[in-house]
PyMOL Python script that loads the backbone (N, CA, C, O; Angstrom):
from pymol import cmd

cmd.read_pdbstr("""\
ATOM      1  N   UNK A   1     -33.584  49.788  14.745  1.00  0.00           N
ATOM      2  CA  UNK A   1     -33.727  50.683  15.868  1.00  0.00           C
ATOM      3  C   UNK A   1     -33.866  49.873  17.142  1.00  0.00           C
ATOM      4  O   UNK A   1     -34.602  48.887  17.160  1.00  0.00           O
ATOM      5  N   UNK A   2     -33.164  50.270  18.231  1.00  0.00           N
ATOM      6  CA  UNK A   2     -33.648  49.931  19.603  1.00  0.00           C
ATOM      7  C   UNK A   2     -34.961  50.619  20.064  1.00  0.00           C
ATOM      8  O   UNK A   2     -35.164  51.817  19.863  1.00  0.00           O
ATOM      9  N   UNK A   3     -36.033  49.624  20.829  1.00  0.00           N
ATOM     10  CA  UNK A   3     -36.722  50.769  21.152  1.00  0.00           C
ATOM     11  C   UNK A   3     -37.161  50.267  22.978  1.00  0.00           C
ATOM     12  O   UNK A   3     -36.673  49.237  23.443  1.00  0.00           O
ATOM     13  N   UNK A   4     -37.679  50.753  23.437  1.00  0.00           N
ATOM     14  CA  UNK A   4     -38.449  50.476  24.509  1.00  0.00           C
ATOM     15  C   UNK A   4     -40.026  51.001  25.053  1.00  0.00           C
ATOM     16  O   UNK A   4     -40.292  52.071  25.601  1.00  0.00           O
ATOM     17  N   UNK A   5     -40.528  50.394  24.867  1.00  0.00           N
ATOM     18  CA  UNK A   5     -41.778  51.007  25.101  1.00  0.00           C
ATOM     19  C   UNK A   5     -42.109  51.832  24.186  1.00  0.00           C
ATOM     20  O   UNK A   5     -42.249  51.375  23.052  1.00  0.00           O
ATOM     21  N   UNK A   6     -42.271  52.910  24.359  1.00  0.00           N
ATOM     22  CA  UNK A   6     -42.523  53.775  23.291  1.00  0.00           C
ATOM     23  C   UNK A   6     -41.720  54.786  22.738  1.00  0.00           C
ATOM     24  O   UNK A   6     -41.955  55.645  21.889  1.00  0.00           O
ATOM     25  N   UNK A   7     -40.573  54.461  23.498  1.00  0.00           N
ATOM     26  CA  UNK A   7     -39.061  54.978  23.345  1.00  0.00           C
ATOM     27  C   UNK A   7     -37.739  54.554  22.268  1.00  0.00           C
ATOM     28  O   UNK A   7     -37.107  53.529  22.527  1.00  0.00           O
ATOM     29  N   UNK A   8     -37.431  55.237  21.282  1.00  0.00           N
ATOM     30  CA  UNK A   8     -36.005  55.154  20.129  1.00  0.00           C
ATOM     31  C   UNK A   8     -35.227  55.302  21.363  1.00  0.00           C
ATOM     32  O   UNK A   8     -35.267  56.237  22.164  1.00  0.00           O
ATOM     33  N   UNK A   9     -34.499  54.218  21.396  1.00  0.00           N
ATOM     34  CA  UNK A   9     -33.172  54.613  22.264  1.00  0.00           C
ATOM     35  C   UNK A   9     -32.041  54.478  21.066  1.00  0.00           C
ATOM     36  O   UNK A   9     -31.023  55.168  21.114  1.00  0.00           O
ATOM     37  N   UNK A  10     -32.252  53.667  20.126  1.00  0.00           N
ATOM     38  CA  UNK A  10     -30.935  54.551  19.305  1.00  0.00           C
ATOM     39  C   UNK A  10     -31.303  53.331  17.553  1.00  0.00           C
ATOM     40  O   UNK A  10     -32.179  52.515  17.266  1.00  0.00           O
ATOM     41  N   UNK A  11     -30.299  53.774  16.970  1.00  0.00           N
ATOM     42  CA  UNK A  11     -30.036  52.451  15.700  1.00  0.00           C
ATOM     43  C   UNK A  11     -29.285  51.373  15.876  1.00  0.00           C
ATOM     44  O   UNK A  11     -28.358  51.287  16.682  1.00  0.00           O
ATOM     45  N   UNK A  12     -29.715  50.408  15.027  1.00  0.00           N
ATOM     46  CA  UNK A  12     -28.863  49.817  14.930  1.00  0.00           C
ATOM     47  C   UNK A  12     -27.552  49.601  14.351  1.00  0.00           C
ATOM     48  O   UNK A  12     -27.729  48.826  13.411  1.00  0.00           O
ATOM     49  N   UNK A  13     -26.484  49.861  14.432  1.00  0.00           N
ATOM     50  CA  UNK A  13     -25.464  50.448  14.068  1.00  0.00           C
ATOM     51  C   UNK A  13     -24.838  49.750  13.512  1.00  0.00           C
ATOM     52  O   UNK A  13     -24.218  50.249  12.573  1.00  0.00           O
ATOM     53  N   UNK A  14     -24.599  47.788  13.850  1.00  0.00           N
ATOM     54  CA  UNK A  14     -24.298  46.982  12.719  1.00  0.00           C
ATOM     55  C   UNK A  14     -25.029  47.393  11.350  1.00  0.00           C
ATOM     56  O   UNK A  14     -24.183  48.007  10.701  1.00  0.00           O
ATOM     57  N   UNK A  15     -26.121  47.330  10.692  1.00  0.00           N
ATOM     58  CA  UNK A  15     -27.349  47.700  10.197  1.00  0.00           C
ATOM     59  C   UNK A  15     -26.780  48.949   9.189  1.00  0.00           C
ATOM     60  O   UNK A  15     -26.675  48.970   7.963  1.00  0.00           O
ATOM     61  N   UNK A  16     -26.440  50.032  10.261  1.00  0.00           N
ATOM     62  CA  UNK A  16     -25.982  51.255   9.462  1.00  0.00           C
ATOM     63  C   UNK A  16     -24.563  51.147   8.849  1.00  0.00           C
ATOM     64  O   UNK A  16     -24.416  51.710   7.764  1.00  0.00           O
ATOM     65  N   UNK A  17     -23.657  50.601   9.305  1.00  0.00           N
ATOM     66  CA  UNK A  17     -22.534  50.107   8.668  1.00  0.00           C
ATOM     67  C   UNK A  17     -22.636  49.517   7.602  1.00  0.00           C
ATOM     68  O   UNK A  17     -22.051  49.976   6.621  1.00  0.00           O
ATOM     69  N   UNK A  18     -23.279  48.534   7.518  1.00  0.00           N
ATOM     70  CA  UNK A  18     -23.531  47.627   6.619  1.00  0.00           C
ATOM     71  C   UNK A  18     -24.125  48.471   5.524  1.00  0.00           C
ATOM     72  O   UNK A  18     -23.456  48.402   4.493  1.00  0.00           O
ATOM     73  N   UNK A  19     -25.316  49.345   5.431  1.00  0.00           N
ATOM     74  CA  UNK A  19     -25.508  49.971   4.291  1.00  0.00           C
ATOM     75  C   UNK A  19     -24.584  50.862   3.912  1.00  0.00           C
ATOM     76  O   UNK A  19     -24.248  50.793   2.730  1.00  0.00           O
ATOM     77  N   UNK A  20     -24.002  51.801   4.676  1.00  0.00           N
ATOM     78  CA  UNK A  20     -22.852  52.579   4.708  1.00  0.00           C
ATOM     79  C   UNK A  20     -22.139  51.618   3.632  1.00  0.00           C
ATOM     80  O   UNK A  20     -22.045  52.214   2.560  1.00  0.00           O
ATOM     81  N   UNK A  21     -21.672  50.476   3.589  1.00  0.00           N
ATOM     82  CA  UNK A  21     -20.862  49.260   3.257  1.00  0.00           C
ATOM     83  C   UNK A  21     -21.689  49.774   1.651  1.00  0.00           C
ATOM     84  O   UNK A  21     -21.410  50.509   0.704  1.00  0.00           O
ATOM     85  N   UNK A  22     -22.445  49.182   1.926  1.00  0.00           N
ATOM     86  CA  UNK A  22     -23.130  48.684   0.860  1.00  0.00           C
ATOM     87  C   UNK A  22     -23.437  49.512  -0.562  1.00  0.00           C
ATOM     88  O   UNK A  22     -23.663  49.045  -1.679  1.00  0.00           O
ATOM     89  N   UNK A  23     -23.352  51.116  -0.059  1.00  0.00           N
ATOM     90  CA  UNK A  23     -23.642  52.686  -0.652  1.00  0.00           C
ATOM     91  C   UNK A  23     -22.008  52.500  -0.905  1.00  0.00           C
ATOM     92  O   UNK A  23     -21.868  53.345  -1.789  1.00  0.00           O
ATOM     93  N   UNK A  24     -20.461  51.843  -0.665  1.00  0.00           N
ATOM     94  CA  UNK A  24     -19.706  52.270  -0.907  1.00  0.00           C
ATOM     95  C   UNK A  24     -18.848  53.591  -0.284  1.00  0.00           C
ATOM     96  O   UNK A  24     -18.004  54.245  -0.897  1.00  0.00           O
ATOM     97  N   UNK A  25     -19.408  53.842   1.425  1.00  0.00           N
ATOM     98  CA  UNK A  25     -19.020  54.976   1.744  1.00  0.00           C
ATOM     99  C   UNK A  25     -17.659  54.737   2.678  1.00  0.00           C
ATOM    100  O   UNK A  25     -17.370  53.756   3.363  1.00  0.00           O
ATOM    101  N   UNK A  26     -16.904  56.012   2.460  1.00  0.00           N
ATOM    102  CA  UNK A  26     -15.886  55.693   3.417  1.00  0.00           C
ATOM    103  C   UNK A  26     -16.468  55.273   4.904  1.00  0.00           C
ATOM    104  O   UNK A  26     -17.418  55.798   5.485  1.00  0.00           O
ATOM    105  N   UNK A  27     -15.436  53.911   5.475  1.00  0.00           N
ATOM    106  CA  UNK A  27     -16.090  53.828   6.734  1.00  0.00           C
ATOM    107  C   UNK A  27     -15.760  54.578   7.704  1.00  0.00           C
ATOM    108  O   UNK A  27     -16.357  54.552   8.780  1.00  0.00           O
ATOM    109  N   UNK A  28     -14.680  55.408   7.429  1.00  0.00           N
ATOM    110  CA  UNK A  28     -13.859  56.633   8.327  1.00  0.00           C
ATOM    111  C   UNK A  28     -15.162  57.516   8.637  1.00  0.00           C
ATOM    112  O   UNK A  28     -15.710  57.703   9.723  1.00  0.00           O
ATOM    113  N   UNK A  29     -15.460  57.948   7.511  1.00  0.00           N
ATOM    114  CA  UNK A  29     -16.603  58.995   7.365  1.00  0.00           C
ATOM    115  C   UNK A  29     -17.664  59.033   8.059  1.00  0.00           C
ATOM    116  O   UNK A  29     -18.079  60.032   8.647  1.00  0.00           O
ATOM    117  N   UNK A  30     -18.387  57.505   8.030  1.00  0.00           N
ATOM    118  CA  UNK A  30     -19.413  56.878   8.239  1.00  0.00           C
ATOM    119  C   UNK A  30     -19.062  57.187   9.912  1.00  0.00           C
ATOM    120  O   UNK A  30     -19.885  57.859  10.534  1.00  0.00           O
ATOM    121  N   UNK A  31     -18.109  56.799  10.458  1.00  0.00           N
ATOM    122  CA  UNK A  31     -17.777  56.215  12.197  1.00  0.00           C
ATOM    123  C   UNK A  31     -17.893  57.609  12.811  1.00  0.00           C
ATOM    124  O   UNK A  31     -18.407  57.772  13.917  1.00  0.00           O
ATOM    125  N   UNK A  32     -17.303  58.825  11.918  1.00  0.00           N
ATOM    126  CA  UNK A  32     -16.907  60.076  12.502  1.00  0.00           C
ATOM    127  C   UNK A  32     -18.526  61.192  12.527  1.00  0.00           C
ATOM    128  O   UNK A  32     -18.749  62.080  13.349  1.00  0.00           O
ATOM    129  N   UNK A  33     -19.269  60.846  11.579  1.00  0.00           N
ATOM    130  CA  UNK A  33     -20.575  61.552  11.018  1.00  0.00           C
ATOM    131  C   UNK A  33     -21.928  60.627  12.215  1.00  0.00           C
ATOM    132  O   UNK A  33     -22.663  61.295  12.943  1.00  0.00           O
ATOM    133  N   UNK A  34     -21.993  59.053  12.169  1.00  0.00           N
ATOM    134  CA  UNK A  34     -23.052  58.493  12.275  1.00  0.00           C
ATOM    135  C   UNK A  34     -23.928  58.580  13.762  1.00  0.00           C
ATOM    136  O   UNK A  34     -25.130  58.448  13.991  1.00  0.00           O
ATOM    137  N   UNK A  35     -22.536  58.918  14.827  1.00  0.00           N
ATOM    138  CA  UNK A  35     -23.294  58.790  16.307  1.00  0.00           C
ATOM    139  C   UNK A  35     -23.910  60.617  15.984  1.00  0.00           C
ATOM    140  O   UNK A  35     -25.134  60.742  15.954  1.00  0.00           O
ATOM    141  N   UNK A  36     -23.373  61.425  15.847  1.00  0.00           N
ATOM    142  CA  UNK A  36     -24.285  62.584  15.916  1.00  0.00           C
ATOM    143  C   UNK A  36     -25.434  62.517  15.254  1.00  0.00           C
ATOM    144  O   UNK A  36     -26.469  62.851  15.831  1.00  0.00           O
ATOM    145  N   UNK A  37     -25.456  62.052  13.862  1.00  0.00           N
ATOM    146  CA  UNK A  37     -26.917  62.100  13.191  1.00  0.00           C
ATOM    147  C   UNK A  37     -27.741  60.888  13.799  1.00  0.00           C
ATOM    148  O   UNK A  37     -28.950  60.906  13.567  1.00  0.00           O
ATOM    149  N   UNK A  38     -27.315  60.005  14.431  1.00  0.00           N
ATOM    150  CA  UNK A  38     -28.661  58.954  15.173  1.00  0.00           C
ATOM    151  C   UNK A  38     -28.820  59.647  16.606  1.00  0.00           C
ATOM    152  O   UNK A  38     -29.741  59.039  17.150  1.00  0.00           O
ATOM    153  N   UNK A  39     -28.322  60.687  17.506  1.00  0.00           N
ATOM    154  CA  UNK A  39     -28.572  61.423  18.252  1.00  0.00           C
ATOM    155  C   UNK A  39     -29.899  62.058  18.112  1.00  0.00           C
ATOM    156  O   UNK A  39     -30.951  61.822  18.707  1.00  0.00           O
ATOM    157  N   UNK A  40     -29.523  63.189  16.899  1.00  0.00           N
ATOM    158  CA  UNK A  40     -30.584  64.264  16.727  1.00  0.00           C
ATOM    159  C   UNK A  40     -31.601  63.329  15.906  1.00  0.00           C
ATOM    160  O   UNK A  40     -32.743  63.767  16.044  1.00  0.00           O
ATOM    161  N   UNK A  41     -31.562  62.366  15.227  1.00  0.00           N
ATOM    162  CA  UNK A  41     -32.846  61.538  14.603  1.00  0.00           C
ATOM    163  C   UNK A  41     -33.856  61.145  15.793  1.00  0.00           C
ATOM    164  O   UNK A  41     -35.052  61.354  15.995  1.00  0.00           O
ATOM    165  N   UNK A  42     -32.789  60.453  16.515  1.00  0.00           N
ATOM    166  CA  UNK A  42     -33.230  59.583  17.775  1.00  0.00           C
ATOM    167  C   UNK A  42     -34.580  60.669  18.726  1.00  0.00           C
ATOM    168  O   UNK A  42     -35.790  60.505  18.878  1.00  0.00           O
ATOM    169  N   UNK A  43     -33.796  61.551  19.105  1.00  0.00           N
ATOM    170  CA  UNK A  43     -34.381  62.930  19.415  1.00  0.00           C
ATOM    171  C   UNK A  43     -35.723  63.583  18.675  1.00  0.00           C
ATOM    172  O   UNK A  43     -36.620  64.254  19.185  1.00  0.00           O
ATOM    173  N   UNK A  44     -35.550  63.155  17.305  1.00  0.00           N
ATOM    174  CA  UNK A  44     -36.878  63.813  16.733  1.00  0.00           C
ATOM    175  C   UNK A  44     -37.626  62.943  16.250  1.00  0.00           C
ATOM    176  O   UNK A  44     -38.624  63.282  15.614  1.00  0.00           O
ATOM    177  N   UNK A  45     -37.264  61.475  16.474  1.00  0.00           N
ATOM    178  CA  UNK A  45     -38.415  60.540  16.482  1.00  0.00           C
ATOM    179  C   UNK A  45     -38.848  60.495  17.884  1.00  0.00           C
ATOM    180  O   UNK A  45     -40.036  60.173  17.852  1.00  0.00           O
ATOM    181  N   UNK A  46     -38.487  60.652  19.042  1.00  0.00           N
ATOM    182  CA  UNK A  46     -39.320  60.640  20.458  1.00  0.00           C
ATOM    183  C   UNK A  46     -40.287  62.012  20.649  1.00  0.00           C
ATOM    184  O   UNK A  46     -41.406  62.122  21.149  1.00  0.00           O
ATOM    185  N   UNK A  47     -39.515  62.867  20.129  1.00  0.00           N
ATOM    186  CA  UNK A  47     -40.584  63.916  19.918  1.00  0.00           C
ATOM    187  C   UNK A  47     -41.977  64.115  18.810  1.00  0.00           C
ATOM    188  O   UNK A  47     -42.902  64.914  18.957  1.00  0.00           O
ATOM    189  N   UNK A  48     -41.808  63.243  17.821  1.00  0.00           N
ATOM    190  CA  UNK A  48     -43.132  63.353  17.371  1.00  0.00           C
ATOM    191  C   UNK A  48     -44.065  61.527  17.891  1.00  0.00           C
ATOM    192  O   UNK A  48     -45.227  61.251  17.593  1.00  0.00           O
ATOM    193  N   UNK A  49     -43.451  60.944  18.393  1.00  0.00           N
ATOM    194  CA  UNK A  49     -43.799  60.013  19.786  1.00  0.00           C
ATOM    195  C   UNK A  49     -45.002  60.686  20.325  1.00  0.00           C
ATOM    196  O   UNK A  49     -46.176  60.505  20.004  1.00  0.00           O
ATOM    197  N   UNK A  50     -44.385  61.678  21.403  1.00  0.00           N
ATOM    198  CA  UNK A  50     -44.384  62.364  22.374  1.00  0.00           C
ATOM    199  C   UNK A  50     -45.611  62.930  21.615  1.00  0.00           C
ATOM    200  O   UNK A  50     -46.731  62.537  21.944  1.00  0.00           O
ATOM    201  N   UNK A  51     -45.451  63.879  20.566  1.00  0.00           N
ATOM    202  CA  UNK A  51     -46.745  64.679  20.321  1.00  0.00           C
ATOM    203  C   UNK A  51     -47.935  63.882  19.456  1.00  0.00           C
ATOM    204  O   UNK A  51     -49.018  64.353  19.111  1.00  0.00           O
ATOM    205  N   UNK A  52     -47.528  62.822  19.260  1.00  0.00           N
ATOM    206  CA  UNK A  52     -48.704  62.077  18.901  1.00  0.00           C
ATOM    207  C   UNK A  52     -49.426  61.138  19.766  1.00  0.00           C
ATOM    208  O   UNK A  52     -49.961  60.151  19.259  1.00  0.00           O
ATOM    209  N   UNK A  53     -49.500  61.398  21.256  1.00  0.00           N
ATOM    210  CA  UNK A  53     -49.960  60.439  22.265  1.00  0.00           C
ATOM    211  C   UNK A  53     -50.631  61.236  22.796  1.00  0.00           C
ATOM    212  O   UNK A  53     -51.291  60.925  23.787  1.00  0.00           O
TER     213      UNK A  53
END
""", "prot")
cmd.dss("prot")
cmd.show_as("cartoon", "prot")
cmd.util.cbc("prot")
cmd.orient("prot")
């Protein structure tokens, strides 16, 4: 994860490839699926951040 302060600004995406790799998944799949789901993750790890401060 990138972070800053107390901020997810996103994954690391070499990182996620690589397991992607590693699970055997298409990498088509992986490229077309992965920026939306580290969006809304990204999003609901700053929000329980946020409500735990």
């Amino acid at each position: 994860m990138r972070v800053a302060g107390k901020a997810v600004l996103g994954w690391d995406m070499g990182a996620a490839f690589a397991l992607a790799n590693a699970l055997d998944l298409n990498p088509m799949v992986v490229a077309e699926l992965l920026p939306e789901l580290e969006a809304v993750m990204v999003r609901r790890i700053n929000e329980k951040i946020e409500a735990s401060d």
